[in-house]
N, C-alpha and C positions, 0 to 999 in steps of 0.2 A: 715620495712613495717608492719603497726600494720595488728593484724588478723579479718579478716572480719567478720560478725554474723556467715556466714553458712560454717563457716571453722569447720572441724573435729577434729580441737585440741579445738576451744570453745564450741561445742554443748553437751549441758548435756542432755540427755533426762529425768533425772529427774524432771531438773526446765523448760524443753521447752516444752515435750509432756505431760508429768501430768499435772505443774503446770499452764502451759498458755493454755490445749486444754480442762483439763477434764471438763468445763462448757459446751463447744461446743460438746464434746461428748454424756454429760446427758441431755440438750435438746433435740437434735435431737433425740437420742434414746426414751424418753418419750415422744416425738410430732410424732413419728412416731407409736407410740403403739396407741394414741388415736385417729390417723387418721383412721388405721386398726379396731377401733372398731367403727367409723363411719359406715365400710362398711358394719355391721352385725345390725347398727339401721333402725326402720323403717321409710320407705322414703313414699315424698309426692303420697299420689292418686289422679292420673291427671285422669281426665274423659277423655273417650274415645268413638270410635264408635262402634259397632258391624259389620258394613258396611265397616271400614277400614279393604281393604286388606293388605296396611303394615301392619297389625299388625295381619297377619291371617297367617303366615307360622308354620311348624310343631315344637313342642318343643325337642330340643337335649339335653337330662343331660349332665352335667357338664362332666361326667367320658367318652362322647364319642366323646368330643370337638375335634377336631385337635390340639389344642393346649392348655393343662390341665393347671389346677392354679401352679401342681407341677413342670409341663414343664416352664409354666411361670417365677417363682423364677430361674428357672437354666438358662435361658438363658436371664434374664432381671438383676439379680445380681450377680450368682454365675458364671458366665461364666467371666462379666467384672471385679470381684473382684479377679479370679484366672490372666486374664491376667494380673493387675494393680501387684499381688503377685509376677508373675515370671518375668516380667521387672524391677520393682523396684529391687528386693532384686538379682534375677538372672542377670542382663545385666547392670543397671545402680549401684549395691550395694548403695542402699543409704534409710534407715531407715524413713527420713523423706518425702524421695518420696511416701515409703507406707502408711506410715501415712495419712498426707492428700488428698495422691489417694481414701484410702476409706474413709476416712472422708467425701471428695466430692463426693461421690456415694453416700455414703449413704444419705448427706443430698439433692440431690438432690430426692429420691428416696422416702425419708418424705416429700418434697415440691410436688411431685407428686399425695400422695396419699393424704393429703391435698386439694391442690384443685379438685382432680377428686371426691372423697367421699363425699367433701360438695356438690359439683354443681349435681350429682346424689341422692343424698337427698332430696335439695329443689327442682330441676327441674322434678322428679317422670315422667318423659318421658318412652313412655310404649313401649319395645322390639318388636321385629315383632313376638315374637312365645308368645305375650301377652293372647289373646284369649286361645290359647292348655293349657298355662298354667291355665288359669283362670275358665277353665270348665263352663260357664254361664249356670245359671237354662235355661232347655228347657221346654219352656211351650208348651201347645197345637198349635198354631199359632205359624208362623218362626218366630224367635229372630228379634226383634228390636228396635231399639232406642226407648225412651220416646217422642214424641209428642216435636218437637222445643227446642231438648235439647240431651243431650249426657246421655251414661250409666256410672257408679260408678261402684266400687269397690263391691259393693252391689248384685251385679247378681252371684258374681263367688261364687261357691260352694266346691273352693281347700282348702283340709282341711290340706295339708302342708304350713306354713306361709309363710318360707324360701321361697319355689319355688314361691308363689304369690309375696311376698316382690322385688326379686329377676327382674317379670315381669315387674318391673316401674324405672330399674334402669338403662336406656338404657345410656343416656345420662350424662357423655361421656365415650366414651370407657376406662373402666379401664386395661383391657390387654393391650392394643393399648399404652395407656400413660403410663404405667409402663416398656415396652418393649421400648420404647421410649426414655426413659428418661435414664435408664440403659448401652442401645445402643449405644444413642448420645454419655453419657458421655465417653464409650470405642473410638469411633469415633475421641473425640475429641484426647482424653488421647494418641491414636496408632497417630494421626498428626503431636502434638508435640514430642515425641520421635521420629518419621521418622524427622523432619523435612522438610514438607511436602511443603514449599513452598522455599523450598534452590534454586531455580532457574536454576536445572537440568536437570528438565523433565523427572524424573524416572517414568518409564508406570509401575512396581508393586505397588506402592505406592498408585496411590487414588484406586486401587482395593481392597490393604488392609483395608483403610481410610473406604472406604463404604459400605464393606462387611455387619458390625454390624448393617448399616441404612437398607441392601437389607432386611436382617433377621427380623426386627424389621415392617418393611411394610408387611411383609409376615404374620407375625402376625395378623396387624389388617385389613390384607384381610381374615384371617379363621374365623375372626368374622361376616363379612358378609356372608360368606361360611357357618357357622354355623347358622345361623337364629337366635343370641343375638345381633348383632348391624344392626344401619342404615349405610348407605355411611357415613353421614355428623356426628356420633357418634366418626366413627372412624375418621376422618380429624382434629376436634377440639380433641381426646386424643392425636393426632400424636402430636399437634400444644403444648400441654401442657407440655408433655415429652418432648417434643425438647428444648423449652424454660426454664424450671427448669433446666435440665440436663447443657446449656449453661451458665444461670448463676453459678449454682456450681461449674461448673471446674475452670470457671476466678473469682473464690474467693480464687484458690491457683495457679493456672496456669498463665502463662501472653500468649496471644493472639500468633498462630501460626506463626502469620507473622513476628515474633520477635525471632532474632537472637538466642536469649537462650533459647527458646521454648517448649527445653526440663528437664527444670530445672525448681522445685518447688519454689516460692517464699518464701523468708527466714523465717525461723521459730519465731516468738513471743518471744521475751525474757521476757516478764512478761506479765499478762494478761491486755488487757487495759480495759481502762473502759467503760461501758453501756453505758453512754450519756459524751461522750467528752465535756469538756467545754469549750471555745472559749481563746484565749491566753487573756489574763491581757490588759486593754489597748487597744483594738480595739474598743468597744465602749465608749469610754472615751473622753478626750480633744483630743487626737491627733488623728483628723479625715485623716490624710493625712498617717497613717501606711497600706502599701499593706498587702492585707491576705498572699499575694506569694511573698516571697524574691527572688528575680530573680537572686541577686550576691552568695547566700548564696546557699553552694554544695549540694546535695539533699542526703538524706538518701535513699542507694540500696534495690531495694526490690527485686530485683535478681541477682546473679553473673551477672556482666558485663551491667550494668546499668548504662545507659550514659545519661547524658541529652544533645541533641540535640542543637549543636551551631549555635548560627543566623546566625552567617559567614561561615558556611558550603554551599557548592559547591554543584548544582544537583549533580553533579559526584558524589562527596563525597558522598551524600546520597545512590546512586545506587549502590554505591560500599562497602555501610556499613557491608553489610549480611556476605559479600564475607572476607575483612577482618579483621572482627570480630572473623568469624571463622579460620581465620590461625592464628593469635595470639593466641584462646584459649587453 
């Protein structure tokens, strides 16, 4: 029986993990550095009210948040990078499990701060503790608006940039979709290792599964707690993180509901290419070649990789999970 790709007597980590990942490595590392320096440029000023109360509550520094930017990194990466450490290399030994475990963090993690940094940029949506922060001149008469029209940037008198900058960056929660995004991915990652839909009914199981989601909502309720977000700040970074973090994991994961669930898909033997080009021959004379060779056996993208036969039996199907895993 020849040896499979993700057999331990083929896998070189020199020609699989340098040679086919270090691109996907040094992207994401540099797209993630210039996402983080999005988050320190200056963002749009939305005009505002003086009259809005959203935007009248008291301002809390950074250092007395409930939940700090340093608390944030530990429990949005370094918490699901220690688990993804002590499963892979402790309980499943398997080198390329780690590998891609944090490869898919972390690009999940640069997808996050990505779109949360731009869309808080251009959108300059103003915090509820915008006002404390923005000190407005007080004149003689109560503060207010211009005559059929809103106030600017232009009244406040806060001579730290950061904290005014900081005021217009409501939208969307960057704690919220960083913890999100970190969470989910643990979420996903503790699923498939459990095995989470073996058809059991183990009651520790979605406790463990959703602990990292309880943690991650808890989050971006302290932001409402803390007077830096709105409700709807936090829901769209919830929505953001959730969805980054999902696709990252099924760029190396296959879906839980799938029998191998807990095994990474097979490692790259050479790096492929940036824009695949189409087989020879498909738009040519023979219009009648399918894209999908439906007799031709399919290359595994994971141990135990089957392609599904038309003459399979409901049975058959219901019963796939089941003896798939006593043969393995």
């Amino acid at each position: 029986m020849p040896a499979l790709p993700w057999d331990a007597s083929t896998f070189r980590p020199q020609d699989l993990l340098v040679g086919s990942y270090v691109l996907d490595w040094a992207v994401t590392l540099a797209s993630t550095l210039v996402w983080l320096y999005l988050g320190i440029a200056h963002p749009h000023y939305r005009p505002f009210s003086v009259d809005d109360k959203s935007i009248s509550y008291p301002y809390v520094p950074p250092g007395q948040q409930m939940v700090t930017v340093p608390t944030l990194f530990i429990l949005a990466i370094a918490v699901p990078a220690c688990a993804i450490v002590a499963i892979a290399l402790g309980l499943k030994r398997s080198m390329h499990d780690l590998h891609v475990g944090l490869l898919g963090l972390l690009m999940g993690v640069s997808l996050t701060l990505m779109f949360t940094n731009c869309l808080k940029n251009v959108v300059g949506e103003p915090r509820p503790s915008l006002l404390a922060r923005c000190l407005p001149v007080k004149p003689a008469h109560p503060l207010s608006d211009p005559p059929q029209g809103l106030s600017t940037v232009d009244i406040c008198t806060q001579s730290n940039t950061s904290i005014l900058d900081e005021g217009f960056r409501s939208f969307p929660s960057g704690h919220t979709s960083l913890a999100f995004a970190g969470l989910t991915y643990l979420t996903f990652y503790l699923a498939g290792k459990l095995h989470i839909f073996d058809r059991q009914g183990h009651t520790y199981k979605p406790f463990a599964v959703f602990l990292p989601l309880l943690v991650a909502a808890v989050v971006g309720a302290t932001r409402v707690a803390d007077y830096w977000h709105h409700p709807t700040d936090v829901l769209f970074g919830a929505a953001i993180g959730m969805c980054t973090a999902t696709f990252s994991y099924h760029q190396y994961y296959p879906p839980a509901i799938t029998p191998y669930c807990d095994r990474p898909y097979d490692p790259r033997i050479r790096p492929a290419p940036i824009l695949p080009l189409c087989t020879p021959g498909l738009h040519g004379d023979n219009a009648s070649i399918s894209l999908v060779d439906t007799n031709a056996s399919p290359s595994p993208r994971a141990p135990g990789f089957q392609r599904a036969s038309s003459s399979a039996s409901p049975a058959d199907g219901l019963d796939h999970y089941g003896s798939a895993a006593r043969s393995a």
